[in-house]
Backbone bond lengths (Angstrom), bond angles and torsions (degrees), N, CA, C in turn:
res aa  C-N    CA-C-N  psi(-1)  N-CA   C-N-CA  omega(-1)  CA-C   N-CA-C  phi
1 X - - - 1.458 - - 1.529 109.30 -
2 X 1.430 120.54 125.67 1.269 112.38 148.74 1.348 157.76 -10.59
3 X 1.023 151.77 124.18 1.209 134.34 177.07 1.412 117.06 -71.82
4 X 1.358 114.72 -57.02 1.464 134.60 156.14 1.218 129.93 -110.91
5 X 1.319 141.04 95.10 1.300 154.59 138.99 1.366 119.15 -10.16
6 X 1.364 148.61 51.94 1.162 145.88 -178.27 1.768 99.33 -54.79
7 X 1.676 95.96 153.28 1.580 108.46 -178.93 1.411 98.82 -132.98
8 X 1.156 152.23 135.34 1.291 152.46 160.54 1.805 109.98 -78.33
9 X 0.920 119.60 0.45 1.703 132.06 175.37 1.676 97.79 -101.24
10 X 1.383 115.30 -30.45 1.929 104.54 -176.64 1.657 95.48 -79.68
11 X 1.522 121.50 -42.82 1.742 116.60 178.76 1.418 118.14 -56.66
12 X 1.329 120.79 -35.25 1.236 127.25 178.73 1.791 119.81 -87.13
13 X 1.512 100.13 -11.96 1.784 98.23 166.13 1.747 95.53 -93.65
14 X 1.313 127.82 -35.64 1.308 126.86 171.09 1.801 114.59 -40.49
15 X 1.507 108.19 -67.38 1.382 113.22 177.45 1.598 114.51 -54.09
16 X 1.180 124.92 -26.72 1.560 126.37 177.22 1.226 99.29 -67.05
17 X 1.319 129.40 -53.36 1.846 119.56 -144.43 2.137 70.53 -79.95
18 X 1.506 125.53 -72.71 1.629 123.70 -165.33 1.704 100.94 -42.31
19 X 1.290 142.90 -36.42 1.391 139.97 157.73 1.426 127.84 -28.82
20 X 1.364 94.60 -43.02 1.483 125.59 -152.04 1.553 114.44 -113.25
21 X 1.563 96.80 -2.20 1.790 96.00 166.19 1.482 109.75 -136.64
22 X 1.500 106.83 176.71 1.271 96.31 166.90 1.436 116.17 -116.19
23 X 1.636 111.95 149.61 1.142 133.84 -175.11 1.935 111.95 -66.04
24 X 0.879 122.87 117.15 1.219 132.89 146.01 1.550 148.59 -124.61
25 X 1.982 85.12 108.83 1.858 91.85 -174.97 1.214 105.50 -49.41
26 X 1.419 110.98 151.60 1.588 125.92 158.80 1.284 104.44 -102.07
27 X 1.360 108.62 -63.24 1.947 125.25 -168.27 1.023 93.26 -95.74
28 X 1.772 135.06 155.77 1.343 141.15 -177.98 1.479 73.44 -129.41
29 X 1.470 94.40 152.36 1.668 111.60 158.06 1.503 116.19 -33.36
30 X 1.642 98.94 154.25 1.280 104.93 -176.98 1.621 119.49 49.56
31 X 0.909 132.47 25.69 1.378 138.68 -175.79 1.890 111.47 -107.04
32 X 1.237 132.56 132.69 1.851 116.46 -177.56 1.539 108.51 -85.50
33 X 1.035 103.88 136.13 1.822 127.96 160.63 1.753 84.66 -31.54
34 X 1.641 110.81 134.62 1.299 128.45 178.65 1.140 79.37 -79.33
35 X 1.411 175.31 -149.76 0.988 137.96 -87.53 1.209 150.88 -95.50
36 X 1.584 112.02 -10.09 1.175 131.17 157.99 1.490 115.49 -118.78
37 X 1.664 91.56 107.16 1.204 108.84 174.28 1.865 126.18 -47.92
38 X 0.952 95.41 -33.45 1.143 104.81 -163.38 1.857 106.07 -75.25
39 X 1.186 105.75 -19.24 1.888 123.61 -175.07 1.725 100.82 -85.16
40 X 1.186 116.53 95.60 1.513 116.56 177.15 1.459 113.69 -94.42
41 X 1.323 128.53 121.97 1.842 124.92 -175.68 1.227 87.11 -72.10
42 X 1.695 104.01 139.03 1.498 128.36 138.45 1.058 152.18 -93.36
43 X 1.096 93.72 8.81 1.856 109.73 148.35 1.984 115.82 -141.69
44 X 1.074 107.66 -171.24 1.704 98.19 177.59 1.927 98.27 -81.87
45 X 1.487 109.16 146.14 0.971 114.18 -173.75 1.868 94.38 -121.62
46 X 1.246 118.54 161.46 1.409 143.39 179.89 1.087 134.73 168.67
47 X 1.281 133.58 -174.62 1.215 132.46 -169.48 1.661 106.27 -132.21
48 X 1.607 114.99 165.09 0.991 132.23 177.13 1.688 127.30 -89.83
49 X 1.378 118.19 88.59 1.454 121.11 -151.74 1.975 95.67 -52.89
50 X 1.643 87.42 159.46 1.891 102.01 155.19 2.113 87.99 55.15
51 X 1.117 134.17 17.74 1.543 144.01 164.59 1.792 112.10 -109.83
52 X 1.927 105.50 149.22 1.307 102.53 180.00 1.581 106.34 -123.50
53 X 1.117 113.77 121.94 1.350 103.36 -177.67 1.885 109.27 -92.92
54 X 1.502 104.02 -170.96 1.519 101.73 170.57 1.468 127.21 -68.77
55 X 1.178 112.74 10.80 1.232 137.56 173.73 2.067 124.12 -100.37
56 X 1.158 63.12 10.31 2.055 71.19 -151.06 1.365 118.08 62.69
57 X 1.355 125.17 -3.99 1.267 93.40 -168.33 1.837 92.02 -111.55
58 X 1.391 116.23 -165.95 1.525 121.07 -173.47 1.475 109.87 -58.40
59 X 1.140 128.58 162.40 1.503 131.45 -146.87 1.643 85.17 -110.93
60 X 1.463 101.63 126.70 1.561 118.74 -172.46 1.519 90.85 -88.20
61 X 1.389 101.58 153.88 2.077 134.03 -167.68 1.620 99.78 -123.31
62 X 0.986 150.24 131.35 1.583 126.45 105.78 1.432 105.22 -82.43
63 X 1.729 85.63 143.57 1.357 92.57 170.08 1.635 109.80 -146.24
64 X 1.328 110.91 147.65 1.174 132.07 -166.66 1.486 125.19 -78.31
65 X 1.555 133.17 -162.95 1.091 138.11 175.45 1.352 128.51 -89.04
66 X 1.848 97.52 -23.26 1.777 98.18 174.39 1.507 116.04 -79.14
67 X 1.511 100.53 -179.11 1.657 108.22 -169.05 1.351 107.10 -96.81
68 X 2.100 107.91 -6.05 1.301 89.30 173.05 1.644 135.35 -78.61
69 X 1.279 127.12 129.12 0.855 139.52 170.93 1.581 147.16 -50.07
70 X 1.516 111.17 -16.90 1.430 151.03 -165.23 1.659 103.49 -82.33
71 X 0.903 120.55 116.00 2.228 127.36 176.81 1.719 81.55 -48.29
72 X 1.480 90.37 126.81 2.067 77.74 157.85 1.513 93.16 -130.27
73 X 1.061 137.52 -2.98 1.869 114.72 168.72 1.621 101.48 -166.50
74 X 1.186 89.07 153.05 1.614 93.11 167.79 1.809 113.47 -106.88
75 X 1.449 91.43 173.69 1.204 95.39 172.83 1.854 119.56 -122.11
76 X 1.035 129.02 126.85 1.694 110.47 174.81 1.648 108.98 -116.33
77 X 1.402 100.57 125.33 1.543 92.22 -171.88 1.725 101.72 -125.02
78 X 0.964 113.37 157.11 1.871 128.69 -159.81 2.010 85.91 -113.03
79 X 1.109 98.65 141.10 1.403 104.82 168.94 1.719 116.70 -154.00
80 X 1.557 111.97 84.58 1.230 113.23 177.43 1.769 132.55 -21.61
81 X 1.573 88.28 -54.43 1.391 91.24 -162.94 2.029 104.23 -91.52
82 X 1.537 129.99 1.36 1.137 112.94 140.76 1.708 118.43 -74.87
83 X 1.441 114.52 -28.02 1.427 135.20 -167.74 1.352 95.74 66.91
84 X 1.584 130.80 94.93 1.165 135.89 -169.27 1.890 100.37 -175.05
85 X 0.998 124.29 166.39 1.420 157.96 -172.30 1.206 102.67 -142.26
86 X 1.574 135.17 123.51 1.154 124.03 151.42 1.773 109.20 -137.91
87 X 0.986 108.86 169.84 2.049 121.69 167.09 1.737 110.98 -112.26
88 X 1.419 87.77 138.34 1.204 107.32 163.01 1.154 129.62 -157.74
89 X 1.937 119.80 154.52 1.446 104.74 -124.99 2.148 81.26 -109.94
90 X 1.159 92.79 159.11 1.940 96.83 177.05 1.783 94.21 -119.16
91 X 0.895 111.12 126.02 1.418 135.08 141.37 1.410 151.37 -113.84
92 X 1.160 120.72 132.67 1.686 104.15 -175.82 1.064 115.23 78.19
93 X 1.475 117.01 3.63 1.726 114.80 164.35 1.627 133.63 -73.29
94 X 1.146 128.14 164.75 1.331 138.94 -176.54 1.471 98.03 -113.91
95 X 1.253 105.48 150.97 1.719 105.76 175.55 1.499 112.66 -38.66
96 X 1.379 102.93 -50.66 2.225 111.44 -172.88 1.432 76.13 -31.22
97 X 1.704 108.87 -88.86 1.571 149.61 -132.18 1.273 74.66 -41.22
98 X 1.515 147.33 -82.05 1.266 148.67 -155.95 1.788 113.84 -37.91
99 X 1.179 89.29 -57.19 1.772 110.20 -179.52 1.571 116.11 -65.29
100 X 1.491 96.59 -27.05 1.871 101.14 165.96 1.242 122.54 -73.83
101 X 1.502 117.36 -29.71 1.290 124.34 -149.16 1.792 94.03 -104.77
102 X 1.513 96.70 -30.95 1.969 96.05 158.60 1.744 110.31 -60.88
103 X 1.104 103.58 -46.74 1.522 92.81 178.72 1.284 126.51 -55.93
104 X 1.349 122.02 -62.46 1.533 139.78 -168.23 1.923 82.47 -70.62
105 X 1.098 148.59 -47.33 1.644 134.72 167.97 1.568 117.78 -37.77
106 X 1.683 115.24 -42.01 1.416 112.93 -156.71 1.717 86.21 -121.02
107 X 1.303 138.76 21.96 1.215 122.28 161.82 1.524 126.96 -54.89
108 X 1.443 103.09 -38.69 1.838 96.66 -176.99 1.227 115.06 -80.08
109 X 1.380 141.28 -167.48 1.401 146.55 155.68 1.699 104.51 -80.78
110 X 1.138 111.70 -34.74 1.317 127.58 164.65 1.525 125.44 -31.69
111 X 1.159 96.40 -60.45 1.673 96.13 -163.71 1.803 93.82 -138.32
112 X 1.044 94.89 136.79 1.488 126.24 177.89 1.567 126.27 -118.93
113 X 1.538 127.27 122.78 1.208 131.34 -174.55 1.591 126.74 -103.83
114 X 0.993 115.15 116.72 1.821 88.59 153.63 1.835 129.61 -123.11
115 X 0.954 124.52 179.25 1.154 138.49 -129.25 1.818 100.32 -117.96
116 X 1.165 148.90 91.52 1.678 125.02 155.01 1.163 122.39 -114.46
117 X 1.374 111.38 141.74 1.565 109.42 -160.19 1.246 96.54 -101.92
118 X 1.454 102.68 161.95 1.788 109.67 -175.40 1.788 107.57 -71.55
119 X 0.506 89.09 -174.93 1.994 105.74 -160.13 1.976 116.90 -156.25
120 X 1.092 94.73 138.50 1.362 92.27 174.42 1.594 125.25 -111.91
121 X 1.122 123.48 1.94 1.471 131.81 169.45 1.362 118.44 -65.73
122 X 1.488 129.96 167.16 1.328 129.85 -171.35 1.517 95.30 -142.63
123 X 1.559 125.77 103.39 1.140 132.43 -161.21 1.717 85.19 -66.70
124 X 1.373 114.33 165.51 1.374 128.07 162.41 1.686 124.19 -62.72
125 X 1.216 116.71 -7.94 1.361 113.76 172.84 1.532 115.08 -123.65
126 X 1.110 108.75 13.27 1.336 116.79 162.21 1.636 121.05 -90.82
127 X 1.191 84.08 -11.95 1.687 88.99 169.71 1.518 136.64 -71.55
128 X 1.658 124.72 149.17 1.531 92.22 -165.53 1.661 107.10 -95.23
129 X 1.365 118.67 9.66 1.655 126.96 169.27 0.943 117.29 -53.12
């Protein structure tokens, strides 16, 4: 069995709803976590207006320096001390940007991230035949 099952039908309902809203930075690069100073974003971070994430609230972005436009991975990170699970989507990253944004995710003991990259296959039971 797999570890991860990529679907090329979950990237392409992903890119519709990120198509279909608009992006708004909060944090610009290089800027500190309002509350921990010490947590600096490495890329601009925001959310996706009129969107609900697993959080209820709007579905958080980093996004990067390129012009591409396309979801290329998510992120799911565990955080004890909110006691929460949430996703968030990376765009416009460069390998660094990717590898930064793993870092500044898994800095605390607290909260832990991982990483899946988009995929283009269509497992056999994802199909509607």
């Amino acid at each position: 069995m797999k570890e991860f099952e990529n679907n090329a039908l979950f990237w392409q309902k992903l890119d519709t709803i990120f198509l279909s809203s608009t992006l708004k930075i909060e944090r610009a690069k290089d800027t500190q976590h309002p509350k921990y100073a010490n947590m600096v974003y490495p890329v601009d971070y925001g959310y996706l207006q009129d969107t609900i994430g697993s959080d209820n609230e709007p579905i958080d972005v980093f996004s990067g320096k390129e012009k591409n436009r396309q979801v290329q991975a998510i992120v799911v990170s565990a955080d004890i001390l909110k006691r929460d699970c949430e996703v968030k989507i990376i765009m416009g990253c460069s390998e660094a940007e990717i590898h930064s944004i793993l870092v500044f995710l898994n800095q605390t003991e607290s909260q832990k991230a991982v990483l899946l990259r988009r995929g283009q296959e269509v497992p056999e039971w994802a199909s509607n035949s």
